[in-house]
MDAnalysis code that builds the backbone (N, CA, C; Angstrom):
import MDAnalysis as mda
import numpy as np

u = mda.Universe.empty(603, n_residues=201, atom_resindex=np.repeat(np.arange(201), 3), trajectory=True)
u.add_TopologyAttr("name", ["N", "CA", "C"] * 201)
u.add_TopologyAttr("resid", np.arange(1, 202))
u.add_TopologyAttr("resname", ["UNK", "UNK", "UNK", "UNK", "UNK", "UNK", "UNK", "UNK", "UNK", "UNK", "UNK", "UNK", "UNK", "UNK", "UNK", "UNK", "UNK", "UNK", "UNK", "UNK", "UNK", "UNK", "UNK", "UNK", "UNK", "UNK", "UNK", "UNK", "UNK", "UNK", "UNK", "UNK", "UNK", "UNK", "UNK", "UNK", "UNK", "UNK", "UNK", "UNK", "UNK", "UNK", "UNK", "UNK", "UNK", "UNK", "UNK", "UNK", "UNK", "UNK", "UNK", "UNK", "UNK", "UNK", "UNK", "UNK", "UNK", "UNK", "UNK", "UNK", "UNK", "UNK", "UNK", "UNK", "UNK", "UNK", "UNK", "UNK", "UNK", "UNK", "UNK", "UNK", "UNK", "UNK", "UNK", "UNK", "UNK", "UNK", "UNK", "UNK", "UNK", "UNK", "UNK", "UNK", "UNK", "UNK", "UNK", "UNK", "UNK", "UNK", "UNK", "UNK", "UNK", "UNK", "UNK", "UNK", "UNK", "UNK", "UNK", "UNK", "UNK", "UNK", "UNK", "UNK", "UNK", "UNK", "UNK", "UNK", "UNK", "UNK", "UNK", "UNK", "UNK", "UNK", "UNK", "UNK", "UNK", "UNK", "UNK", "UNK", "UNK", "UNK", "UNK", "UNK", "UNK", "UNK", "UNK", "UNK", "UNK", "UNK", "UNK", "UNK", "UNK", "UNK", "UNK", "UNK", "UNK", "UNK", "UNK", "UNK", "UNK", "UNK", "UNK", "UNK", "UNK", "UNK", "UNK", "UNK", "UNK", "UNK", "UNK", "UNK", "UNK", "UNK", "UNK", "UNK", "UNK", "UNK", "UNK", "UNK", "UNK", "UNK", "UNK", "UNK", "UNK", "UNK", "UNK", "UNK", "UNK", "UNK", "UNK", "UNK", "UNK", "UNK", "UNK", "UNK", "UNK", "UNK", "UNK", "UNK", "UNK", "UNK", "UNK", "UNK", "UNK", "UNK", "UNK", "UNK", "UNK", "UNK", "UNK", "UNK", "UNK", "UNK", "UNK", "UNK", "UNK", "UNK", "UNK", "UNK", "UNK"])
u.atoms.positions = np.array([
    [23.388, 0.597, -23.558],
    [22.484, -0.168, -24.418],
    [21.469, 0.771, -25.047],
    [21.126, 0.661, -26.588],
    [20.291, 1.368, -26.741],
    [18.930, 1.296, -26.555],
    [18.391, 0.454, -25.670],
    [17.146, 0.066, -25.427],
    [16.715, 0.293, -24.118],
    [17.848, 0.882, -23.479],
    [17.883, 1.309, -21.923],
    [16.797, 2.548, -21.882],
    [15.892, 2.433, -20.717],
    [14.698, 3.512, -20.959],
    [14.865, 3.584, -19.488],
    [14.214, 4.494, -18.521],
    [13.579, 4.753, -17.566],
    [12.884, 3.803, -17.148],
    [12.108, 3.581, -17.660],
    [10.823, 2.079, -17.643],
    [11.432, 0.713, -17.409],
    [12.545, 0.646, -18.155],
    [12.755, -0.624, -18.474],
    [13.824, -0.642, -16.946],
    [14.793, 0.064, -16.554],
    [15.261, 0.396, -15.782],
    [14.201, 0.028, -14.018],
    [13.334, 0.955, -14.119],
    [12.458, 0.504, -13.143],
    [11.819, -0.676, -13.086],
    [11.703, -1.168, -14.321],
    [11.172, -2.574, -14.292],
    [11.841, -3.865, -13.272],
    [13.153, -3.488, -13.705],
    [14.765, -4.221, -13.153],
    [14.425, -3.921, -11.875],
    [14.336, -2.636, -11.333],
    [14.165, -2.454, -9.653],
    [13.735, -3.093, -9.455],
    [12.367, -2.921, -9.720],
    [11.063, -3.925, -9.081],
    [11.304, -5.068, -8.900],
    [11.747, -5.578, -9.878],
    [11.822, -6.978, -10.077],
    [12.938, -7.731, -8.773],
    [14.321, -6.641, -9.110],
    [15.258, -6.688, -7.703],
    [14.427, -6.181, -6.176],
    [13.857, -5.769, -5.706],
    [13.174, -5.461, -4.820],
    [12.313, -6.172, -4.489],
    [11.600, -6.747, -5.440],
    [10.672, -8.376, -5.222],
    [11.399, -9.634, -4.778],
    [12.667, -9.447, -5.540],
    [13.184, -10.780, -5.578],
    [14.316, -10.941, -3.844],
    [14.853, -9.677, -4.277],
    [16.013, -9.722, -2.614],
    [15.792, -8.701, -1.909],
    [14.544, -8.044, -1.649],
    [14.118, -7.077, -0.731],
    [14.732, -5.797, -0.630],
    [14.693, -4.894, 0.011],
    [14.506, -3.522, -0.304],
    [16.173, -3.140, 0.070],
    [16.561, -4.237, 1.194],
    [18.256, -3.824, 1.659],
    [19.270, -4.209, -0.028],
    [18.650, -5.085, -1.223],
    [19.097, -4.841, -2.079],
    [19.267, -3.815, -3.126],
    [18.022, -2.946, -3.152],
    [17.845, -1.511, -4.056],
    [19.043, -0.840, -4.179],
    [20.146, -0.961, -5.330],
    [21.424, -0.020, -5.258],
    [21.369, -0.005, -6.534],
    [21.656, 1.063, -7.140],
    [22.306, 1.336, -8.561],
    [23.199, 0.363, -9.528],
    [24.346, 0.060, -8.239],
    [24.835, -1.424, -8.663],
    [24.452, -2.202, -9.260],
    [23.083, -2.770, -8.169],
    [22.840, -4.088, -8.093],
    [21.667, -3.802, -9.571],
    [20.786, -2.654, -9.548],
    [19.642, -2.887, -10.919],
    [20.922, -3.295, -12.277],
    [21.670, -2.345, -12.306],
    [22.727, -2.271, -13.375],
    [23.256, -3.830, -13.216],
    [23.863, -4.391, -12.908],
    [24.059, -5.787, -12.536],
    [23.002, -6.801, -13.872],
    [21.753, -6.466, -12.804],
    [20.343, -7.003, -13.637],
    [20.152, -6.605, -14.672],
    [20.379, -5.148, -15.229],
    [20.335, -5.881, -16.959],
    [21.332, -5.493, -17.619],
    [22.864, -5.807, -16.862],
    [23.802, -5.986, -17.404],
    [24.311, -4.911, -18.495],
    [24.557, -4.076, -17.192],
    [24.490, -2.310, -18.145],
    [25.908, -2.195, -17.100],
    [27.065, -1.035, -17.130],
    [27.659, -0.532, -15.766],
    [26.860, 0.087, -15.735],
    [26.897, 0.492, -13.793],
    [26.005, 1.602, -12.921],
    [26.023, 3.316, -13.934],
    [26.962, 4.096, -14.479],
    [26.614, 4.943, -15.352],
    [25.889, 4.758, -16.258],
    [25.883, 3.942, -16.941],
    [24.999, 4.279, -17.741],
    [23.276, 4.341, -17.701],
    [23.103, 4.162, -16.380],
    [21.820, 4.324, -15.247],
    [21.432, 5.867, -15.137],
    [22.731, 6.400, -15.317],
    [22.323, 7.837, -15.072],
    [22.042, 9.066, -16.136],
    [21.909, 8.325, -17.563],
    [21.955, 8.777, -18.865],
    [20.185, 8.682, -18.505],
    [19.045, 8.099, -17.518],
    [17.776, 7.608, -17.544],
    [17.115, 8.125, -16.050],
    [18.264, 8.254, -15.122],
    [17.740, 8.453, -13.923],
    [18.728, 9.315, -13.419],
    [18.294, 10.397, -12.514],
    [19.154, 11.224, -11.956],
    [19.696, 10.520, -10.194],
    [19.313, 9.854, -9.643],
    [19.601, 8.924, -8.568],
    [19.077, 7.922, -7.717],
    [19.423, 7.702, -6.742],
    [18.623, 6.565, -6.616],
    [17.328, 7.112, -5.846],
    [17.125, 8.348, -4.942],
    [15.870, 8.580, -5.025],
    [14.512, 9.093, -6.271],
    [15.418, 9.276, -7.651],
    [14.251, 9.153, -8.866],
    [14.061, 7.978, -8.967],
    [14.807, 6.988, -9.076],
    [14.637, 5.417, -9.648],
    [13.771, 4.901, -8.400],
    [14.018, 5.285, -6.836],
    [13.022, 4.873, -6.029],
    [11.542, 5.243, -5.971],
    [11.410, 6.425, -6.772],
    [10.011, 7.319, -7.227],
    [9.093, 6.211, -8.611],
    [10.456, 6.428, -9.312],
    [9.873, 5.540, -10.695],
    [9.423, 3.843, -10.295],
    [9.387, 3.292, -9.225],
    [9.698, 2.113, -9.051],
    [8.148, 1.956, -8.085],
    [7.740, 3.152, -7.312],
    [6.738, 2.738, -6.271],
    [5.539, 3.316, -7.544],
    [5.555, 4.198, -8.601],
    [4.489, 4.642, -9.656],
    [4.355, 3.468, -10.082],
    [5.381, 2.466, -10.321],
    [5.364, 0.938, -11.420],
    [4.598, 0.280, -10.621],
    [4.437, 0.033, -9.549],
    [3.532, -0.420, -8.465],
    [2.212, -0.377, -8.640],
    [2.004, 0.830, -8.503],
    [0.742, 1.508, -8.047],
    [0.266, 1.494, -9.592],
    [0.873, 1.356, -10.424],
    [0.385, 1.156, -11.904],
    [0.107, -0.301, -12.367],
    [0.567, -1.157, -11.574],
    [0.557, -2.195, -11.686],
    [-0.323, -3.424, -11.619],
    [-1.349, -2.492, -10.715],
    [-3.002, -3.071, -10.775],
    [-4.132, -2.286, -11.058],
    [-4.823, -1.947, -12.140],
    [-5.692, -1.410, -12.292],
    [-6.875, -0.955, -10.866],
    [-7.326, 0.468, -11.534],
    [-8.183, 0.766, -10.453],
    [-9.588, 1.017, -11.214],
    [-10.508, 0.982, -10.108],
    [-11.688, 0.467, -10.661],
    [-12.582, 2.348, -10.478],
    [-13.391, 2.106, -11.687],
    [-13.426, 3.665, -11.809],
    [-14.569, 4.039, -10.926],
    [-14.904, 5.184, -10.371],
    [-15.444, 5.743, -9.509],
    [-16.880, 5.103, -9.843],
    [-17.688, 5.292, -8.701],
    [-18.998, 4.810, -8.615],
    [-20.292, 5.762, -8.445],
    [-19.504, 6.691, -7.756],
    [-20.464, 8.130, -7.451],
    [-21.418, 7.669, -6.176],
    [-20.403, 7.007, -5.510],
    [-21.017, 6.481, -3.977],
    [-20.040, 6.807, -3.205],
    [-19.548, 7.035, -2.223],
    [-18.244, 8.214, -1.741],
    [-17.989, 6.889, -0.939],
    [-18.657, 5.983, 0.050],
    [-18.250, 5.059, 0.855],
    [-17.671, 3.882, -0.413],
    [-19.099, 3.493, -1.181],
    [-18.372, 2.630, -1.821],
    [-17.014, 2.504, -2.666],
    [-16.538, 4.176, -3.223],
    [-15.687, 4.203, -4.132],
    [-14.274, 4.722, -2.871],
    [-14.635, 4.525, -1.823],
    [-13.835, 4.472, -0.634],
    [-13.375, 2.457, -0.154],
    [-14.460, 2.182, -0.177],
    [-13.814, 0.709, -0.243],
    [-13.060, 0.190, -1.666],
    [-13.146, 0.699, -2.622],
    [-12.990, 0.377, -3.809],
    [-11.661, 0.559, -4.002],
    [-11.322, 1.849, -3.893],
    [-9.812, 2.371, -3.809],
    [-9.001, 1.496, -2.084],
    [-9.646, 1.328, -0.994],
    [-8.628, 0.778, -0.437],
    [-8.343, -0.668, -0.598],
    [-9.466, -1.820, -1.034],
    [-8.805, -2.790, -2.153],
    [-8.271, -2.825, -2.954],
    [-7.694, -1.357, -4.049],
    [-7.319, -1.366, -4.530],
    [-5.296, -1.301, -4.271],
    [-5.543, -0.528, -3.187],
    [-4.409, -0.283, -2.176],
    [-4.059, -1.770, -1.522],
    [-4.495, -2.255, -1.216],
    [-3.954, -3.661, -0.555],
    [-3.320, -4.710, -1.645],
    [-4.286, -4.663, -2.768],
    [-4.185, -5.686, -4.084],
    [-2.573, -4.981, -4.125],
    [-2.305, -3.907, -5.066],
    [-0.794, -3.362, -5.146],
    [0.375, -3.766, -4.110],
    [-0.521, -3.479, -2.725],
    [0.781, -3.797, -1.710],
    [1.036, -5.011, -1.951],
    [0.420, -5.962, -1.471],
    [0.636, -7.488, -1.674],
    [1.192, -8.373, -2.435],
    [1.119, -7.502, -4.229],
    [1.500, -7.846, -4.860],
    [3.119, -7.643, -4.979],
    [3.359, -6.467, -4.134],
    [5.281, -5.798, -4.106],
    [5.558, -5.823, -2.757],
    [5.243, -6.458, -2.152],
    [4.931, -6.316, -0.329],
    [6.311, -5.439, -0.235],
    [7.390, -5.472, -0.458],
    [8.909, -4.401, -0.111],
    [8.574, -2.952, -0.481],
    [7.913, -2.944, -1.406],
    [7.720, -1.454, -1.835],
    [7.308, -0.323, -0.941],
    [6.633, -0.837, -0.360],
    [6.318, 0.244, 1.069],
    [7.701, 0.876, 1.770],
    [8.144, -0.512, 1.694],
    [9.618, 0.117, 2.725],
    [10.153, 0.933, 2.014],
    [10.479, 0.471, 0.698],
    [11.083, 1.553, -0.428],
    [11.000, 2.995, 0.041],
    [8.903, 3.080, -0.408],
    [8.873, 4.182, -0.128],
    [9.445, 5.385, 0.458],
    [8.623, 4.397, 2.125],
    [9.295, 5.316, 3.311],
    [10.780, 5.811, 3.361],
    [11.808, 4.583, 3.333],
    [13.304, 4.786, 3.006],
    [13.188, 5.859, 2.740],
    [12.670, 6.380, 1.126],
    [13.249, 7.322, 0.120],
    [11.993, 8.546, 0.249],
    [11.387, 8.060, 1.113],
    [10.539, 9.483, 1.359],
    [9.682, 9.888, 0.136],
    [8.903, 8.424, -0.516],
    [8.851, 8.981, -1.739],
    [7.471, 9.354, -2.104],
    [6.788, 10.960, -2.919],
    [5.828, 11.497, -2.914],
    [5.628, 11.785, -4.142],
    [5.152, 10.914, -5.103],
    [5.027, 11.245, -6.736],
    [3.444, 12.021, -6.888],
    [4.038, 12.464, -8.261],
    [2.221, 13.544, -8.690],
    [1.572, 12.338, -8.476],
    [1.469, 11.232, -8.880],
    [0.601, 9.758, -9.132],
    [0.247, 9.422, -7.666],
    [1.131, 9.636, -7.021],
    [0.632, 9.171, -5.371],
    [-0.430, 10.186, -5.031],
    [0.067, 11.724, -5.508],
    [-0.502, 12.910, -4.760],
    [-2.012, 13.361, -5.236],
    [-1.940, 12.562, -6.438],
    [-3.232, 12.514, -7.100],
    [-3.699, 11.126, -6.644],
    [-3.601, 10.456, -5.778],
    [-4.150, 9.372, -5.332],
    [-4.864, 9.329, -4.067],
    [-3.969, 10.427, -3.334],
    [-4.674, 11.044, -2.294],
    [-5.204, 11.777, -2.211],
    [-5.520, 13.092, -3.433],
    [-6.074, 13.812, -3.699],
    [-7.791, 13.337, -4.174],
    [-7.705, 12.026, -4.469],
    [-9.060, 11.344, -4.754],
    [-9.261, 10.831, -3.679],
    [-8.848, 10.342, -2.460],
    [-9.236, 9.877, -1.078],
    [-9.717, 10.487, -0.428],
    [-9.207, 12.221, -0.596],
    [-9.675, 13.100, 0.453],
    [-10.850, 13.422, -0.315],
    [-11.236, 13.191, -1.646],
    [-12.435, 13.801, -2.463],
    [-13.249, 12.897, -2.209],
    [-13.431, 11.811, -1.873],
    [-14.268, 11.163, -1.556],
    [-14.578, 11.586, -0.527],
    [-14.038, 11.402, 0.365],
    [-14.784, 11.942, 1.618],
    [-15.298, 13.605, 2.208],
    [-14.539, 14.459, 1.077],
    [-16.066, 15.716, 0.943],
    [-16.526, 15.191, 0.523],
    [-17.089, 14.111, -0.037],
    [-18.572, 13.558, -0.664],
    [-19.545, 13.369, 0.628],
    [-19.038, 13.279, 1.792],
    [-20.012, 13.065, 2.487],
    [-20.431, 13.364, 3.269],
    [-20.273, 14.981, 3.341],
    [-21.178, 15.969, 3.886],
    [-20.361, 16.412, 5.150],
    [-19.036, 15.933, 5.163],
    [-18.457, 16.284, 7.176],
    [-17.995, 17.737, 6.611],
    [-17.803, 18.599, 7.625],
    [-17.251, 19.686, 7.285],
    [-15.426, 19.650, 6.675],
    [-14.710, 20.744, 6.596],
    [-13.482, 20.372, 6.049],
    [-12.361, 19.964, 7.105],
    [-12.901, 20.489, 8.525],
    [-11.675, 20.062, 9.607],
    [-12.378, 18.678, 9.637],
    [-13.388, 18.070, 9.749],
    [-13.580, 16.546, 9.852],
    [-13.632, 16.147, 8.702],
    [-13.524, 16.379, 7.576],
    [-13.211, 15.923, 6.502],
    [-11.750, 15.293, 7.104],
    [-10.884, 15.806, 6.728],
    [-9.349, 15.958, 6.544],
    [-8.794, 15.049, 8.076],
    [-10.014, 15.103, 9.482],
    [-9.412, 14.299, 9.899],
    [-9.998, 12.407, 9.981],
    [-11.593, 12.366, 9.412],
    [-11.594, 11.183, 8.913],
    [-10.867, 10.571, 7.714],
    [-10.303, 11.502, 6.741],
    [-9.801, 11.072, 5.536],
    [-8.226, 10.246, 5.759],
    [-7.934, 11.168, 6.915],
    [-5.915, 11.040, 7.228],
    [-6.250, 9.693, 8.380],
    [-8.014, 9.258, 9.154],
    [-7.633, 8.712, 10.178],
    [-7.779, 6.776, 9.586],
    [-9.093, 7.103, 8.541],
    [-9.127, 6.076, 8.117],
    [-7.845, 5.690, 7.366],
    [-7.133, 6.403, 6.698],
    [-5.679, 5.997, 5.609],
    [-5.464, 5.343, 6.567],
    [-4.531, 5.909, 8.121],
    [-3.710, 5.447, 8.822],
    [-4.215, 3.870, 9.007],
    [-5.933, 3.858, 8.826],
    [-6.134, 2.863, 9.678],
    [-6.029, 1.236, 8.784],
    [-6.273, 1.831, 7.629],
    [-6.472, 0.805, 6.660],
    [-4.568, 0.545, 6.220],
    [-4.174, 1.732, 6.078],
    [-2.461, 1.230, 5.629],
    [-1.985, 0.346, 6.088],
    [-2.178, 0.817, 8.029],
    [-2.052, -0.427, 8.939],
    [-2.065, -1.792, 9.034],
    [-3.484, -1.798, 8.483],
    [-3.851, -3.533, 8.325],
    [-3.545, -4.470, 7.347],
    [-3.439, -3.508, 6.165],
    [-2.683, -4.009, 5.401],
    [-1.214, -4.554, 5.513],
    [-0.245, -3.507, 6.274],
    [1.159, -3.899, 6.495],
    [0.919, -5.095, 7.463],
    [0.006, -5.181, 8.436],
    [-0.106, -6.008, 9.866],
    [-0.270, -7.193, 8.607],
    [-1.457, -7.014, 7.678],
    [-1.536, -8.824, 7.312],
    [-0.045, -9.311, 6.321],
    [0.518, -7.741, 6.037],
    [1.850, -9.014, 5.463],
    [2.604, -9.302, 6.744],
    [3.258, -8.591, 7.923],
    [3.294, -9.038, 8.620],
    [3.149, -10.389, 9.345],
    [1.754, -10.114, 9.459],
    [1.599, -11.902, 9.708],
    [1.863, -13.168, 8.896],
    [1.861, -12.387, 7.583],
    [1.894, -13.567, 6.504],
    [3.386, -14.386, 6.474],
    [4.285, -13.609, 7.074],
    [6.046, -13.394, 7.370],
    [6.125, -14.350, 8.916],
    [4.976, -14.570, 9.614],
    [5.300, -15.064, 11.482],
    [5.421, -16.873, 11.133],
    [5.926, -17.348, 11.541],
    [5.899, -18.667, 11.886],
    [4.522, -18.681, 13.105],
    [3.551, -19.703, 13.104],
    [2.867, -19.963, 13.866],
    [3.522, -20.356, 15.786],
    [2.550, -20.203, 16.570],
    [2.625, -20.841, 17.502],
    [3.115, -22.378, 17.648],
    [3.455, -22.597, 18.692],
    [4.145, -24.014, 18.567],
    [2.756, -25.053, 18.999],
    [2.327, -26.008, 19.031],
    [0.929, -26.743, 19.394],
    [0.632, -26.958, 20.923],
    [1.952, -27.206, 21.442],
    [1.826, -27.574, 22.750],
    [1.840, -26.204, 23.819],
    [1.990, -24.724, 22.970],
    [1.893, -23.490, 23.434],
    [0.685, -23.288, 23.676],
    [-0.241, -23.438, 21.831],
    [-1.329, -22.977, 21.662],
    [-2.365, -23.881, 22.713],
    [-2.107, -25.000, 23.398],
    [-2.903, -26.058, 24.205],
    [-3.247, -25.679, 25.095],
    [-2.549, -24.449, 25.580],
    [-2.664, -23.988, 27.429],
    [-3.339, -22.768, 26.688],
    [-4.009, -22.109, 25.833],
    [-4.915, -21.126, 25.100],
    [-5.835, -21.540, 24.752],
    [-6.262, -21.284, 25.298],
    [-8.115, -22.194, 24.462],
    [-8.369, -21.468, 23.424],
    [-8.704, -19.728, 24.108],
    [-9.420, -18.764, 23.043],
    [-8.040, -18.818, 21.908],
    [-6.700, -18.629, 22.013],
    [-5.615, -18.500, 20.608],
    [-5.949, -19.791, 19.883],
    [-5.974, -20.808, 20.404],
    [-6.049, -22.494, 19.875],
    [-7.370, -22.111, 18.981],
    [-8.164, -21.658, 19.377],
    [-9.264, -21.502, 18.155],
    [-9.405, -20.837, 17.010],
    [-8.556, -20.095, 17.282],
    [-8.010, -18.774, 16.590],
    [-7.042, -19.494, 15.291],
    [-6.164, -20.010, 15.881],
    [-5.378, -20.832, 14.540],
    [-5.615, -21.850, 14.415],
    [-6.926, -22.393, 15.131],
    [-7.359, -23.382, 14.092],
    [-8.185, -23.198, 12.852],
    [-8.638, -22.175, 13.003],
    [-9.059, -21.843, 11.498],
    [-8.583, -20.991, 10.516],
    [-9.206, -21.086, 9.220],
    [-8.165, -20.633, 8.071],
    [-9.127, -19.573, 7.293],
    [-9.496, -18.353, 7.904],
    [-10.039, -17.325, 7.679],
    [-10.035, -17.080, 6.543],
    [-11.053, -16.190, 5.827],
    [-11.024, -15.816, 4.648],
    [-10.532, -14.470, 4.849],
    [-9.479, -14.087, 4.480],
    [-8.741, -12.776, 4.734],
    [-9.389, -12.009, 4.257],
    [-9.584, -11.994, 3.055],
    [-10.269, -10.865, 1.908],
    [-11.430, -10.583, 2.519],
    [-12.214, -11.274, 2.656],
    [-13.239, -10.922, 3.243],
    [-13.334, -10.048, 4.953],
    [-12.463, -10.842, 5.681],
    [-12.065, -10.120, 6.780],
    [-11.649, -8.734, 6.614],
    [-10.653, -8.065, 5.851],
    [-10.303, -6.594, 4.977],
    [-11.682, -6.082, 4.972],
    [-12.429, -6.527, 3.839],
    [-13.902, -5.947, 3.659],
    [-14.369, -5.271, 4.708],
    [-14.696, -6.149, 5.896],
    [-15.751, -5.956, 7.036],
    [-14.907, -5.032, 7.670],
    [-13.569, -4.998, 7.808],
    [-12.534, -4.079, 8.441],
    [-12.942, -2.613, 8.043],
    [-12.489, -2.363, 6.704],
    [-13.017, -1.667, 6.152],
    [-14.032, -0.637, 6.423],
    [-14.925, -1.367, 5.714],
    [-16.129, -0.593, 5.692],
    [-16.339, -0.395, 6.940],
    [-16.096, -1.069, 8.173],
    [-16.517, -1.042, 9.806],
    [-15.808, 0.278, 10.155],
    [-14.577, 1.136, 9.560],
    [-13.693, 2.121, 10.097],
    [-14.406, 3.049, 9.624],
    [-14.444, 2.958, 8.310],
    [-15.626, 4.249, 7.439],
    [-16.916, 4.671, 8.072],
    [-17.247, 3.298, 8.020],
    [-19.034, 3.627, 8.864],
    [-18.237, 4.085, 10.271],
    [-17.513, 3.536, 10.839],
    [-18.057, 4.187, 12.520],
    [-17.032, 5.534, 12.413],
    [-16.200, 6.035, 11.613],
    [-15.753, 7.155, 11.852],
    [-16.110, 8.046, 11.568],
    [-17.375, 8.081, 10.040],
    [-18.358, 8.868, 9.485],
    [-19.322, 8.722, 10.304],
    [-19.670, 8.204, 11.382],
    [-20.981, 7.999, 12.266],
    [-20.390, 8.744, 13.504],
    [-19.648, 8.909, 13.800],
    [-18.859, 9.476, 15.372],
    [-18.668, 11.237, 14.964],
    [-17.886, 11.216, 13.719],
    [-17.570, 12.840, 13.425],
    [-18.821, 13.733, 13.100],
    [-19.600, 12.599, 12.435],
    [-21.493, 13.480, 12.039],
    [-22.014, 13.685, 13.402],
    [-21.917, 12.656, 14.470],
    [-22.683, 13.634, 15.353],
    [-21.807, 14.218, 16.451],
    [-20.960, 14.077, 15.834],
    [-20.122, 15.443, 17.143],
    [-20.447, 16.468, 16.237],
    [-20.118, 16.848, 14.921],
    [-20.518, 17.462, 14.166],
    [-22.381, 18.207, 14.283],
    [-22.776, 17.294, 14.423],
    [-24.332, 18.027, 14.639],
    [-24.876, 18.005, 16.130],
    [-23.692, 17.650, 16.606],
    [-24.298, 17.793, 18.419],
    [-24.444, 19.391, 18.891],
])
């Protein structure tokens, strides 16, 4: 087709990867979707780990990010809402990722602004590098945990009855977003508060 692009190609992933999850991602199956054969996929993409590269950038491009603040914590919460908004919106894409091992300039410059934030705030460079890698881990986490949960069937009622403290727990209907927030910022502050004074002890 002459309208076949790279872009438009990844678009199709995404869209297949949203729609029948990540065990669908095949050359086949995008080609299928916009009704191309699988060669002519490769006149745009060299395999399926480029098309898995081009597909997690469409992502991460996919929700605007909010421009720096010149506050290192705040433009640290800023970017990891910004990270959750994206996941949520492609929740499979992660798996993608990992699958395909995938490490674009766009990612590497994404982390390259994570770790710059946090020389913003005075830790030296070995505690730099290990609050920067500890908070990622910690926030990636919670993010995957709340799609996770979002995927569980609840407790059964007559389970949750013999639980007092769980029974209270799902009886209410939390404000997630807000819960993230306090998460958040609670990992930053106490891991920038723990490394400063081992740091100045």
């Amino acid at each position: 087709m002459a309208d076949l692009s790279a872009e438009r190609i990844a678009n199709a992933a995404l869209e297949l990867v949203d729609s029948e999850g990540v065990n669908a991602f095949t050359l086949r199956g995008v080609a299928r979707r916009l009704n191309v054969t699988p060669m002519a996929l490769y006149h745009h993409v060299a395999d399926k780990e480029e098309l898995a590269a081009l597909v997690v950038d469409a992502v991460v491009k996919s929700v605007p990010r909010d421009d720096g603040t010149g506050d290192w914590k705040e433009d640290l919460w800023l970017m990891s809402r910004w990270m959750r908004a994206y996941t949520l919106k492609h929740p499979s894409v992660g798996q993608l990722r990992r699958a395909h091992r995938v490490w674009t300039p766009l990612m590497l410059s994404t982390t390259n602004d994570w770790f710059g934030y946090w020389r913003q705030s005075g830790l030296n460079e070995e505690n730099t590098i290990k609050a920067a890698g500890a908070c990622g881990l910690a926030i990636y986490g919670l993010i995957n945990e709340e799609l996770n949960i979002r995927n569980m069937t609840p407790p059964k009622p007559e389970v949750l009855e013999r639980i007092r403290n769980v029974q209270a727990v799902f009886a209410q209907k939390p404000d997630v977003t807000s819960m993230f927030e306090l998460t958040v910022r609670s990992v930053i502050d106490g891991v920038f508060t723990r490394l400063s004074a081992e740091q100045n002890a």
